[in-house]
C-alpha positions as CSV (number, residue, x, y, z in Angstrom):
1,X,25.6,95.4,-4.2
2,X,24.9,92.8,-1.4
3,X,27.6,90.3,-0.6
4,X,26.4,86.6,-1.6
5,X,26.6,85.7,1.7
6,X,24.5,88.2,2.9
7,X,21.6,87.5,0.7
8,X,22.0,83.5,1.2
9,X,21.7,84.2,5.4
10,X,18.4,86.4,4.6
11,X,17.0,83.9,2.6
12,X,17.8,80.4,4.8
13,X,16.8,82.6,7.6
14,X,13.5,83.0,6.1
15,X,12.7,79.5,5.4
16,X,13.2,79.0,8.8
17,X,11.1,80.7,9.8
18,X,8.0,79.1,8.1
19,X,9.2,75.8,8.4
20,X,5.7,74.6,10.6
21,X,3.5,76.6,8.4
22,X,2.6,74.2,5.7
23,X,2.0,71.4,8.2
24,X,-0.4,74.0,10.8
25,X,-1.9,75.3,7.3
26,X,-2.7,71.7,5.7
27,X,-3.9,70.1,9.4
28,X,-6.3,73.0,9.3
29,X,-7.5,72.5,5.5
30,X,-7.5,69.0,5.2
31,X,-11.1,67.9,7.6
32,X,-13.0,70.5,5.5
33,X,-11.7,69.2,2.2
34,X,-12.6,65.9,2.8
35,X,-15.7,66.5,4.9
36,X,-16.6,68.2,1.2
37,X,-14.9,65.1,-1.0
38,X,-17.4,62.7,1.2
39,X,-19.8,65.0,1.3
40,X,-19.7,64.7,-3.0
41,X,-19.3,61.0,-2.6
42,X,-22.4,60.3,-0.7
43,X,-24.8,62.6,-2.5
44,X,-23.7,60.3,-5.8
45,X,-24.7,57.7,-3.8
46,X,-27.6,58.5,-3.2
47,X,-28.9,60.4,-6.3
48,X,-28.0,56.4,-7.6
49,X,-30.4,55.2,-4.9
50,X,-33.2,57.4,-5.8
51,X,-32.2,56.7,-9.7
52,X,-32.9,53.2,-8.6
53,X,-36.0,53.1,-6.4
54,X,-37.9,55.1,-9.1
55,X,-36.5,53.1,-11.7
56,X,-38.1,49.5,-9.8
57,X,-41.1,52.2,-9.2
58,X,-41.5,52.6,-12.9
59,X,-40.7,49.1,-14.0
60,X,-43.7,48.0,-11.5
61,X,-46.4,50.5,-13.2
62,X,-45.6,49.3,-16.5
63,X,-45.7,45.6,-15.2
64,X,-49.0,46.4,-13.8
65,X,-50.5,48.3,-17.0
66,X,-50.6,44.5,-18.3
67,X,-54.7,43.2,-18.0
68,X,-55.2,41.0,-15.7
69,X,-52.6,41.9,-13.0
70,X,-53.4,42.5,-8.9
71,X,-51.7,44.1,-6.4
72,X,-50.1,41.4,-5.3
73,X,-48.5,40.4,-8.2
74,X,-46.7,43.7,-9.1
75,X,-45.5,44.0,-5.5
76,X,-44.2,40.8,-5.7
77,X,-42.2,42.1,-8.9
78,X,-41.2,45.3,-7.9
79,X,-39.2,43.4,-4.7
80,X,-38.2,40.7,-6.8
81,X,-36.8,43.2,-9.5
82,X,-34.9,45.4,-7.3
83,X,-31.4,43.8,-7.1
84,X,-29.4,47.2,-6.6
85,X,-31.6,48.2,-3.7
86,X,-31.8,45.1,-2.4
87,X,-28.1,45.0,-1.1
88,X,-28.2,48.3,0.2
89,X,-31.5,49.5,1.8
90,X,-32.1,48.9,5.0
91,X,-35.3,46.0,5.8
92,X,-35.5,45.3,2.2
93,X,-38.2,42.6,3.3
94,X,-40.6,45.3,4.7
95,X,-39.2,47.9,2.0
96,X,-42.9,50.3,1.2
97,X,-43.7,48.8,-1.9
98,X,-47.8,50.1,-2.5
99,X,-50.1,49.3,-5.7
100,X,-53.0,51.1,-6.6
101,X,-55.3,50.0,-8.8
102,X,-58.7,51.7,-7.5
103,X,-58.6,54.0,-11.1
104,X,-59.7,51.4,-13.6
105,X,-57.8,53.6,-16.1
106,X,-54.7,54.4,-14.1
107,X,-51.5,51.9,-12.5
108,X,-50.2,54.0,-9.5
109,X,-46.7,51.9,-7.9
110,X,-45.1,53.5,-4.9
111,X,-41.5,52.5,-3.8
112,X,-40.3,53.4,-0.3
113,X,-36.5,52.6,1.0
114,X,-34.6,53.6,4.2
115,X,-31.2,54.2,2.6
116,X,-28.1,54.2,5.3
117,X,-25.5,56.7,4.8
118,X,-22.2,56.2,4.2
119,X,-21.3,57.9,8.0
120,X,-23.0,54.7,9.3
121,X,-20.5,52.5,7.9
122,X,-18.2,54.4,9.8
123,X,-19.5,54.0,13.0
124,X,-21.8,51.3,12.9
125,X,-25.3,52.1,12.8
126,X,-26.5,55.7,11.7
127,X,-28.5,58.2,9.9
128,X,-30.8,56.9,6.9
129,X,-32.4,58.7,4.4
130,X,-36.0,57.5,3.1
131,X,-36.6,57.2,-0.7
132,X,-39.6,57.6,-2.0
133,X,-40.7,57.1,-5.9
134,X,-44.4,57.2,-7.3
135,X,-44.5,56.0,-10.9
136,X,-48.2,55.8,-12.6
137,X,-49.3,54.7,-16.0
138,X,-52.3,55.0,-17.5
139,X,-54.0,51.5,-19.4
140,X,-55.1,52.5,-22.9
């Protein structure tokens, strides 16, 4: 049987050995963990945008199945009933908001949005994303 002391020496002399492993192995881990954490994080982000647009895109059609409405009028609510998008897409003012009411029978609303992604907030200006909802209803 070993001596104690020979078995404490083999194992501190072990250890010793891998003392810089855990640092090399978690500085080689850590950018693709959370390049994939942000990665997560921004497609939530922007499954909430689309959620959003076609959700204003939706509320518009129905708005415009209503007699008597124009073009005007439901793009004038679909901009003015788009708070969550409003704070966040880029030129809200000329956001692509399009009525079409050429189908007597049929309320078409198309909602367009240039939506930054989160890597532009790091470095300023950057990559956008474009949104785009159709919603149409049909007057009965």
């Amino acid at each position: 049987m070993p001596s104690p002391a020979l078995v404490e020496s083999r194992t501190r002399s072990s250890w010793c050995t891998q003392d810089g492993q855990d640092l090399v192995e978690t500085a080689l881990t850590m950018p693709v963990f959370l390049l994939l954490l942000i990665g997560i994080i921004e497609f939530g982000f922007i499954l909430f945008a689309y959620n959003s647009v076609a959700n204003v895109a939706r509320e518009g059609a129905r708005f415009g199945v209503i007699a008597g409405r124009t073009e005007a009028e439901i793009e004038s609510y679909v901009r003015s009933h788009a708070p969550g998008i409003a704070t966040r897409c880029r030129d809200f003012e000329d956001m692509g908001v399009t009525a079409d009411l050429s189908d007597p029978n049929l309320v078409a609303v198309e909602v367009l949005c240039n939506w930054p992604l989160l890597s532009g907030d790091f470095i300023g200006t950057g990559p956008e994303i474009t949104l785009r909802a159709v919603s149409s209803m049909r007057r009965e």
